[in-house]
LOFIBA-826304 format. One record per atom (N, C-alpha, C, CB): x, y, z. Coordinates in steps of 0.2 Angstrom, whole numbers, plus 2048, in hexadecimal, padded with zeros to 3 digits. Glycine has a CB too. Example, Ala and Ser with C-alpha at 12.3 -4.5 7.8 and 13.67 -1.06 7.14 Angstrom:
<pts>
8427E4827
83E7EA827
8427F0827
8397EA82D
8407F5823
8447FB824
840800827
8467FD81D
</pts>
This chain:
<pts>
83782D80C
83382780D
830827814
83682080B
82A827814
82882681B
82982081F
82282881B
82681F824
82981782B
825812826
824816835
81E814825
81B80F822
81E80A81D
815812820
82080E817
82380C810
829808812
82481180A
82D80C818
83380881A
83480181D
83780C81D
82D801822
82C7FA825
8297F581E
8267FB82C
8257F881A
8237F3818
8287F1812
81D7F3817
82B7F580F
8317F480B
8357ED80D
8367FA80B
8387EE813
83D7EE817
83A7E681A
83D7F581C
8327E581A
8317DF81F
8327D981B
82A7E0823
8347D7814
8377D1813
83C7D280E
8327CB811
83E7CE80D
8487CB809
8457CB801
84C7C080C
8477D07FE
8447D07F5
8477CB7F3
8467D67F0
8417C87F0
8437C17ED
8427C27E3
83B7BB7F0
83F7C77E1
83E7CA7D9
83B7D17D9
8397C37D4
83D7D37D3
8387DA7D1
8327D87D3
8387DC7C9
82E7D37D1
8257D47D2
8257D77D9
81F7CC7D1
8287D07DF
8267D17E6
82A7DA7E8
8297CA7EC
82E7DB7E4
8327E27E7
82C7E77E5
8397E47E3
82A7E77DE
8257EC7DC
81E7EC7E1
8247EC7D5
81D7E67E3
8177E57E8
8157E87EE
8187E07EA
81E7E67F2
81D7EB7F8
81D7F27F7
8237EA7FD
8207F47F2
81F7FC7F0
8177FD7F0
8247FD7E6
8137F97EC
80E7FC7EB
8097FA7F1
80B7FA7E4
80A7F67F4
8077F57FC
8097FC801
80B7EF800
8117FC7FF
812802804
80C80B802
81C805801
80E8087FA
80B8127FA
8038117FA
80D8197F0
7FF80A7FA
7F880B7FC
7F8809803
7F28087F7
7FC80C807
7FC80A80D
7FE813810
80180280F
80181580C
80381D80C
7FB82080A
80C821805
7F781E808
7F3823803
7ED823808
7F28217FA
7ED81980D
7E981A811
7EA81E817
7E8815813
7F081F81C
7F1822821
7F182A81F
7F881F823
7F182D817
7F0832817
7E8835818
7F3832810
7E7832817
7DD830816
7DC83181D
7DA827814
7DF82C821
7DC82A829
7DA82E82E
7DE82782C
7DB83582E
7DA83B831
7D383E82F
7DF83F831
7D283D82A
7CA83F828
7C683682A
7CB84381D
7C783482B
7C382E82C
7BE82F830
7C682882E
7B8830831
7B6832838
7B182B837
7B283A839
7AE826836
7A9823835
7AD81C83A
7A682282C
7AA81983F
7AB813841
7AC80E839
7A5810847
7B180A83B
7B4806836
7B3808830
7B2800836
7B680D830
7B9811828
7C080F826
7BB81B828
7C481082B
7CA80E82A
7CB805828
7CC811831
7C780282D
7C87FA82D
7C67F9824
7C07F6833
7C07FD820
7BF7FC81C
7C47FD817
7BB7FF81C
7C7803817
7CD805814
7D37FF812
7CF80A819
7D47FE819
7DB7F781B
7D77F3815
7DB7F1826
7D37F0815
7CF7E8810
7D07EB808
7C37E7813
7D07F1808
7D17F1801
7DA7F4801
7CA7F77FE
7DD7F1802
7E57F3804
7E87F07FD
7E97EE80B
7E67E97FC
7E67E57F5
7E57E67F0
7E37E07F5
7E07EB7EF
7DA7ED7E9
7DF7F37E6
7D07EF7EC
7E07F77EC
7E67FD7EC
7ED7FC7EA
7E68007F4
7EF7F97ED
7F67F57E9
7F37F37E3
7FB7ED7ED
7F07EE7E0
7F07ED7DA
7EE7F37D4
7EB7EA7DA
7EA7F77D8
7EA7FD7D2
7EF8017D1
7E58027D3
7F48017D7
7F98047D4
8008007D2
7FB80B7D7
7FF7FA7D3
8047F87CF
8017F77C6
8067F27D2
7FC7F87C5
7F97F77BE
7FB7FE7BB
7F07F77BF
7F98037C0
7FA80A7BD
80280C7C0
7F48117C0
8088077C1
80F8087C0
80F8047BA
8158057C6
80C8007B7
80F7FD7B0
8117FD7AA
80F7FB7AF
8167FC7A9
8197FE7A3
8177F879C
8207FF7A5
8167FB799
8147F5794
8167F878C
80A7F4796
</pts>
């Protein structure tokens, strides 16, 4: 697990599965942004990226579910 996923795992007190599975999926679309960010070359690509953080966690907590 990289720093990223460990800080954000790490940065509140689990209160249930949902908010646990949350920071997980915050963490890995926050891994998939920094993976990205070396090819970024455009002024505010990156900024762009960050705003859709939310949209990114949601899809993959949609595409972890079990149903």
């Amino acid at each position: 697990m990289s720093a990223i996923s460990e800080n954000v795992i790490g940065a509140s007190l689990d209160r249930n599965n949902k908010q646990v599975y949350r920071k997980y999926a915050v963490a890995a679309a926050l891994e998939v942004i920094a993976a990205r960010a070396p090819a970024m070359t455009a002024n505010g690509q990156l900024e762009s990226e960050m705003q859709k953080l939310s949209e990114y966690a949601d899809l993959i907590e949609a595409a972890l579910a079990v149903e």
